[in-house]
C-alpha positions as CSV (number, residue, x, y, z in Angstrom):
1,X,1.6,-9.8,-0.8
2,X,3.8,-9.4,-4.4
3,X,2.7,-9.3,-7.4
4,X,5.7,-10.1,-10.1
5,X,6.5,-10.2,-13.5
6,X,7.7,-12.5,-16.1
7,X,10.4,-11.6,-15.1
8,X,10.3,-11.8,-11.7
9,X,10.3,-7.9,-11.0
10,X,8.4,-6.6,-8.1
11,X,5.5,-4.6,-9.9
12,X,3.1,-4.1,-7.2
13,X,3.4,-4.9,-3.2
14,X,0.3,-5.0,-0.9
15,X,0.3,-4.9,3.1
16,X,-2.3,-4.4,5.8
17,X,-1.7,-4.0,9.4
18,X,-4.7,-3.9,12.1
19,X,-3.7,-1.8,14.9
20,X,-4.4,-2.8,19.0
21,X,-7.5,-0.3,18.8
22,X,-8.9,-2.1,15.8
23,X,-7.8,0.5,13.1
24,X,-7.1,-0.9,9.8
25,X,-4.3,0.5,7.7
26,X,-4.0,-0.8,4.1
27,X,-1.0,0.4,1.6
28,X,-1.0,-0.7,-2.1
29,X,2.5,0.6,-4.0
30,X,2.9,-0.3,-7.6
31,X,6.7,-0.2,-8.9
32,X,8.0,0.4,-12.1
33,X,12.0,-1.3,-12.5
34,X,12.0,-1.5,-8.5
35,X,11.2,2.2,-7.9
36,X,7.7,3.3,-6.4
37,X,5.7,4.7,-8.7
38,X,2.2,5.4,-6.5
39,X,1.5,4.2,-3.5
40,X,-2.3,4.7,-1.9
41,X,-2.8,4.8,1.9
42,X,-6.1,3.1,3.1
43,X,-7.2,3.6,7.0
44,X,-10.1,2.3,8.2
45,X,-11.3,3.5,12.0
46,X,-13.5,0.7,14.5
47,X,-16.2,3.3,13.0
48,X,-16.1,2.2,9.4
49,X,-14.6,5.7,9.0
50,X,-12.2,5.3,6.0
51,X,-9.8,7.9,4.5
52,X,-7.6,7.7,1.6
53,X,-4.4,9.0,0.3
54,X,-2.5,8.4,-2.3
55,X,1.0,9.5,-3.5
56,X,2.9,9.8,-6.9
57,X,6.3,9.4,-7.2
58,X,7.5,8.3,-3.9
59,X,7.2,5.5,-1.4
60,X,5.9,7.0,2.1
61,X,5.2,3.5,4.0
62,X,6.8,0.4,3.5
């Protein structure tokens, strides 16, 4: 999912992915003139383990 400006700008981008063992992997990037500004990593085990990362400055998943 996108979330734009008036303009019609990409400003922030979400995406989640459930993988065949049932791990679920959730990225949020938020964009500033079409370049990533942060991007946080979400993953989330068939435990209900979850661990978080999240980056400044670069884009590491798309």
């Amino acid at each position: 999912m996108q979330t734009r400006n008036s303009k019609g700008e990409v400003v922030a981008e979400q995406n989640v992915s459930i993988t065949k063992d049932g791990t679920v992997v959730s990225v949020n990037t938020m964009f500033d003139h079409g370049k990533p500004v942060s991007q946080t990593i979400a993953v989330r085990d068939d435990s209900g383990n979850v661990r978080t990362e999240t980056v400044l400055g670069g884009k590491l998943l798309p």
